[in-house]
DOLUMTOR-769733 format. One record per residue (C-alpha): x negated, y, z negated. Coordinates in steps of 0.5 Angstrom, whole numbers, plus 2048, in hexadecimal, padded with zeros to 3 digits. Each point is the difference from the previous one (the first is absolute). Layout:
N
   u   v   w
   X   Y   Z
...
end
This chain:
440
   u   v   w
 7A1 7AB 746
 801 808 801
 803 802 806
 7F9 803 801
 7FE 7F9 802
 804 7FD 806
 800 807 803
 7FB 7FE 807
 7FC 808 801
 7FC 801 806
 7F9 804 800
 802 807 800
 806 7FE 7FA
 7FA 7FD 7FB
 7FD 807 800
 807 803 7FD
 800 7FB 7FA
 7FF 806 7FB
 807 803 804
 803 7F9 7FF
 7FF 800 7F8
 804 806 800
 805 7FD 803
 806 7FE 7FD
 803 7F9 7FE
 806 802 805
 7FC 803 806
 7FA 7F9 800
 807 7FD 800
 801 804 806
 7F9 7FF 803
 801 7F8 800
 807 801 804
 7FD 805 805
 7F9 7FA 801
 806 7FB 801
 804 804 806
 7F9 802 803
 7FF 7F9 800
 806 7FF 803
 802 7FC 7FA
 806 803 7FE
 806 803 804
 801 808 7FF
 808 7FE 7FD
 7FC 7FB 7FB
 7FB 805 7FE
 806 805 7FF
 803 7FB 7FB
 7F9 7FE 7FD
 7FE 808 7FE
 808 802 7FF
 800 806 806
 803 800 805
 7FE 7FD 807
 7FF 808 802
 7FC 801 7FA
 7FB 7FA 801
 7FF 802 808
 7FE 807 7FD
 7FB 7FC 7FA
 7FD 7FB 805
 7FF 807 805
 7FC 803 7FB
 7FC 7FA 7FE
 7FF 7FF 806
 7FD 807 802
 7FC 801 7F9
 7FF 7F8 7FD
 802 7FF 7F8
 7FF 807 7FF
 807 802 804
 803 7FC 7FB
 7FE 805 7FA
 804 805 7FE
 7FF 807 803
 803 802 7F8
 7FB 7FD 7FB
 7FC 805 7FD
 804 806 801
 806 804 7FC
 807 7FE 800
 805 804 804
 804 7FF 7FB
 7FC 801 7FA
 802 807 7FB
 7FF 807 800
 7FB 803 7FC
 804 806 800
 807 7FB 7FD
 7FB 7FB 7FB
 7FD 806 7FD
 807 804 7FF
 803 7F8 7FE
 7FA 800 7FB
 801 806 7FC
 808 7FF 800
 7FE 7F8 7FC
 7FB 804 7FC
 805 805 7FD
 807 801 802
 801 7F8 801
 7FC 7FE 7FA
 801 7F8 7FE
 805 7FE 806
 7FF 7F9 803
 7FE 7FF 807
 807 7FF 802
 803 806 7FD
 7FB 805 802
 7FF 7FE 807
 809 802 800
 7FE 807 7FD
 7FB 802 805
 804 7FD 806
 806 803 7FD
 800 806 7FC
 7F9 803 803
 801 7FE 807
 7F9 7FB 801
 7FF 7FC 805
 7FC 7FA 7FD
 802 7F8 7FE
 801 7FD 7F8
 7F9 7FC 802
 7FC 806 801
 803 803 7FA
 7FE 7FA 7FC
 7F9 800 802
 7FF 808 800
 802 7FF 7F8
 7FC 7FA 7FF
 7FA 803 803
 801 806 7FC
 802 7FC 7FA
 807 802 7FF
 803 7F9 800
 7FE 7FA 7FE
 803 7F9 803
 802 7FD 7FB
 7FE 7F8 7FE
 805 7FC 804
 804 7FB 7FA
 800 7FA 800
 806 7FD 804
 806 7FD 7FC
 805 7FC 804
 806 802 7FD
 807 7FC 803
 803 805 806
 807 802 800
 804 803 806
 803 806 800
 807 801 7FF
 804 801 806
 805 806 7FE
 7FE 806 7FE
 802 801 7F9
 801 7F8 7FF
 7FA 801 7FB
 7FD 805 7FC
 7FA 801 7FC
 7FF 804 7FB
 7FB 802 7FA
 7FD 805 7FC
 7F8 803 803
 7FE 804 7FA
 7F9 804 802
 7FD 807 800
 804 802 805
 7FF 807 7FF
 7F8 7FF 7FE
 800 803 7FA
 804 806 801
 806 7FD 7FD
 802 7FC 7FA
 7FF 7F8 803
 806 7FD 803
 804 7FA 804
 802 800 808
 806 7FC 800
 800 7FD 807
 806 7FB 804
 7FD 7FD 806
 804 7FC 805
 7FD 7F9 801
 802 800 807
 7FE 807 804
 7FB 801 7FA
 803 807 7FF
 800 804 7FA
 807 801 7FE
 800 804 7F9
 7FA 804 7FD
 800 803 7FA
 7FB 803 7FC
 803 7FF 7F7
 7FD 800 7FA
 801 7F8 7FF
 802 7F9 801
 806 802 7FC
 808 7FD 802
 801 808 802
 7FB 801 805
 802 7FA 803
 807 802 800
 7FE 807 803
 7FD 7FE 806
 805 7F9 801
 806 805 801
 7FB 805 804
 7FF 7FA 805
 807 7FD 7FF
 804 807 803
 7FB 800 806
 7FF 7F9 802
 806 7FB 7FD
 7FF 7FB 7FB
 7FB 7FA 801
 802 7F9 7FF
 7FA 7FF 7FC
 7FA 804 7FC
 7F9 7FC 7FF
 7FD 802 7FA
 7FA 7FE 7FA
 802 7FD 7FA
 801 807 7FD
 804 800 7FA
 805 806 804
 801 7F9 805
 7FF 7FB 7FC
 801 7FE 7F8
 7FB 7FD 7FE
 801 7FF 7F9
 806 7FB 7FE
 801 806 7FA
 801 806 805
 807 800 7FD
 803 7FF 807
 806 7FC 800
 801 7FE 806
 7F9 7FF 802
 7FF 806 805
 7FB 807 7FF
 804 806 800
 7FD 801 807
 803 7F9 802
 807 801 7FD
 801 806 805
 7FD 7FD 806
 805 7FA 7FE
 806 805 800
 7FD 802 807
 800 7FA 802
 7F8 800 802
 7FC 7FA 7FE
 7F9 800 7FC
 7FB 7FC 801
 7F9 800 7FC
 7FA 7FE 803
 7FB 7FA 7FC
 7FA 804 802
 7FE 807 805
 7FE 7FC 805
 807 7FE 801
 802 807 801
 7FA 802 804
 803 805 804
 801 806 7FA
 7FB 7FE 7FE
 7FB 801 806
 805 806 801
 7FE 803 7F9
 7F8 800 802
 802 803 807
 804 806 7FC
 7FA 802 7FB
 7FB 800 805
 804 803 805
 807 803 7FD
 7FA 804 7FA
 7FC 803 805
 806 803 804
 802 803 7FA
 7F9 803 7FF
 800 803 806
 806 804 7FF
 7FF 802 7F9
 805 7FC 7FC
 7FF 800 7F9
 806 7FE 7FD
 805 7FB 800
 806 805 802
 7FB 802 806
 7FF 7F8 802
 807 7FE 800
 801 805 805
 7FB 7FE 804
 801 7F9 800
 806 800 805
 7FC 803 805
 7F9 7FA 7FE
 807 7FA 802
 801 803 806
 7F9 800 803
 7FE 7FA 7FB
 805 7FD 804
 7FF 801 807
 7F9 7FE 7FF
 802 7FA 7FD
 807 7FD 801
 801 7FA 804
 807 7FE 804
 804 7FB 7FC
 802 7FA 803
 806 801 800
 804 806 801
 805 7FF 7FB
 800 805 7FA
 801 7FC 7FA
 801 806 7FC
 807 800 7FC
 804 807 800
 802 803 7FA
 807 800 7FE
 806 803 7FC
 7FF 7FB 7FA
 7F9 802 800
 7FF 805 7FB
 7F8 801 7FF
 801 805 7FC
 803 7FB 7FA
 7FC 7FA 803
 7F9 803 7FF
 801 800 7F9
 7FE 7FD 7FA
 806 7FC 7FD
 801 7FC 7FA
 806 7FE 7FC
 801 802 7FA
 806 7FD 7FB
 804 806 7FD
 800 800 7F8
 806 802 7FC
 7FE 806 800
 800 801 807
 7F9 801 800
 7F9 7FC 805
 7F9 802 7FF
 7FB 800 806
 7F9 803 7FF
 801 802 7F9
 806 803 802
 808 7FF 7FD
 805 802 804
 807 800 7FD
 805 7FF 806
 806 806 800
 807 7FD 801
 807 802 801
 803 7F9 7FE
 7FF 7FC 7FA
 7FB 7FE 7FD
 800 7F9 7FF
 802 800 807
 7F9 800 802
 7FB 7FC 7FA
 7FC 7FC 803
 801 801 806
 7FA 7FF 806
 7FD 807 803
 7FB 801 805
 7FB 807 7FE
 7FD 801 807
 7F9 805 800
 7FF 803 805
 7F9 803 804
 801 807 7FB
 802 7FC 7FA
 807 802 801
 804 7FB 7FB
 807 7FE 803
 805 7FA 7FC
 803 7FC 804
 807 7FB 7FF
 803 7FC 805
 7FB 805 805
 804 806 7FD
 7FC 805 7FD
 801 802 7F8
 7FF 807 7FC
 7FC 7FF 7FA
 7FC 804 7FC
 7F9 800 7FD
 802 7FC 7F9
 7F8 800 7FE
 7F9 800 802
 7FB 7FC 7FD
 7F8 802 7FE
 7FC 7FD 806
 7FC 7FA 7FF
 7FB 7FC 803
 802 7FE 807
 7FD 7FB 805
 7FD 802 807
 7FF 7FC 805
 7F8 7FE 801
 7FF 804 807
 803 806 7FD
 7FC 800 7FA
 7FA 805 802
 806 805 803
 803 7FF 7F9
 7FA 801 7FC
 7FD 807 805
 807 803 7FF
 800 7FF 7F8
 7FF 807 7FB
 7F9 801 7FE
 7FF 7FF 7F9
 802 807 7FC
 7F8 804 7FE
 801 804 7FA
 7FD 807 802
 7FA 804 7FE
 802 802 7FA
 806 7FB 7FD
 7FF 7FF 7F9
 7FF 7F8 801
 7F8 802 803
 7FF 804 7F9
 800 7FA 7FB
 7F9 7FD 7FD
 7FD 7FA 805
 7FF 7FC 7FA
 7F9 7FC 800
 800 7F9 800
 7F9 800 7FC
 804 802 7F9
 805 7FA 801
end
């Protein structure tokens, strides 16, 4: 039965039943309390409590009722314009801003650039219908929902970091491809270390370890993927102790690593990396950066405002970040080391390399003995024995062979070979005779 229904109308209300009809579910609802009170069926309080105004309210609702039948209780608004609603002068400036300057931005982003940098007075949602309206935007499909098991934020900032690697077009075609190396804090979701390198590589993420290291502390644990710089993933890796190079370094540091089964597990990076090719791209775009230098010269000031944004307070106030101490050599421990056991010659290889050790003593006072051939960022070889460092001469390289490259560096490997030498114009080789496979 509709509300309709159990209201009892006098003579002179059956003429308004067209009115009626544009009535709305909240004001027929009205109209039932007002024929309830008249009848004196309901207190005022009661009728209150029923509409969900104050008592003042209804009396004010009831006098007009009163004066003006179920016409009194339709909005004087319905059918004219919002107070609020935008400018024409505004939409039209906002319109040309979304058609050219902030060309591809999303709702979100653009609606801060307008109020931010522009100055405009308008609201994301308005934003969001004009760019609908003008086919600017599309809304994407919602995805299916997949229920994934929830994890609590840490409590300490810098308990747990997520790490990993977002290779993009970061630079939209004006630069060589690269990769976003980006440390997020699992428990204020702030963007701790960004660094734009050429690749995943043991290095790069050295580089930007020891940038984050000297500003905030070291971390009690890093949460990576299985990527081969965390995580041997080959029982021939020729790894002894079972550890990365990564991972040697981080346990000398005493930083733990742990590797996510799935990416959902380290969703946080994860939504960070979506966040950062969308938003981190288009800022760099307005600015006209165009190169890794220029990018990384940015980031530090993207952080900031990125996390003002997004930040959140930690639970506890307690920073888990460690200080770095005078047995903390960064410089030594972010390299690359492997032992080598010396010949009776004095004499390693490493990388093709023979290396023949200069020694005051004897000879025979150092046959087979264990050294450390540490590599740094630069390719700087140093030898090290019993952690001192060895002078040694370049005994011999070898010829270059095939080496092996990690399956996320093949295509940089392959865009930075040499092209294959083309004889010129008039090289002799192009005056030979093209034989005819007929005359065979």
């Amino acid at each position: 039965m509709s509300p309709l229904s159990k209201v009892k109308m006098s003579p002179s209300e059956d003429k308004k039943v067209e009115k009626l009809l544009a009535m709305s579910v909240r004001e027929v609802s009205r109209l039932e309390v007002m024929q309830r009170l008249k009848e004196k069926n309901l207190s005022q309080r009661e009728a209150a409590k029923m509409v969900g105004v104050s008592v003042r309210q209804v009396r004010r609702i009831f006098k007009a009722y009163q004066e003006k039948g179920a016409t009194g209780l339709v909005s004087q608004r319905r059918g004219r314009e919002s107070n609020h609603q935008l400018d024409e002068a505004i939409r039209v400036q906002a319109l040309d801003l979304l058609g050219s300057k902030y060309r591809g931005f999303g709702p979100t982003l653009a609606c801060e650039k307008l109020v931010e940098v522009e100055g405009l007075k308008i609201s994301k949602e308005s934003v969001r219908k004009m760019m609908l309206v003008a086919g600017l935007w599309k809304a994407r499909r919602a995805r299916k929902i997949v229920t994934h098991q929830m994890r609590e934020r840490r409590p300490c900032l810098g308990e747990l970091v997520q790490i990993d690697g977002s290779p993009h077009d970061w630079f939209e075609g004006h630069a060589p491809g690269c990769v976003l190396l980006v440390f997020i804090d699992d428990a204020t979701g702030k963007l701790l270390q960004l660094l734009f390198v050429e690749s995943e590589s043991f290095f790069s993420y050295c580089g930007a370890a020891r940038a984050y290291f000297e500003r905030y502390g070291k971390p009690v644990a890093f949460y990576s993927d299985k990527h081969g710089v965390f995580r041997v993933n080959q029982a021939s890796g020729g790894q002894e102790s079972g550890l990365t190079q990564f991972g040697r370094a981080m346990q000398e540091l005493d930083i733990q690593i742990i590797c996510a089964n799935t990416p959902q597990a380290k969703g946080r990076v994860e939504r960070a990396n979506q966040t950062l090719q969308d938003r981190l791209v288009k800022e760099m775009r307005l600015r006209g950066i165009s190169s890794l230098a220029a990018g990384n010269a940015y980031l530090p000031e993207f952080m900031a405002d990125f996390n003002q944004r997004f930040g959140v307070p930690p639970i506890s106030q307690h920073d888990a970040h460690r200080p770095l101490t005078a047995q903390d050599d960064l410089a030594l421990i972010l390299t690359w080391q492997e032992s080598r056991i010396l010949s009776k010659n004095l004499t390693v290889q490493f990388e093709k390399v023979i290396y023949q050790i200069q020694t005051k003593r004897s000879s025979y006072a150092m046959r087979q003995a264990q050294v450390t051939v540490c590599k740094d960022a630069c390719g700087n070889i140093s030898l090290l024995y019993k952690q001192k460092p060895l002078l040694y001469t370049v005994f011999q390289k070898q010829v270059r062979q095939a080496e092996i490259v990690d399956a996320k560096d093949v295509n940089r490997v392959l865009q930075n070979q040499r092209p294959a030498h083309k004889p010129a114009p008039d090289h002799p080789w192009r005056k030979y005779p093209i034989p005819n496979p007929a005359s065979h």
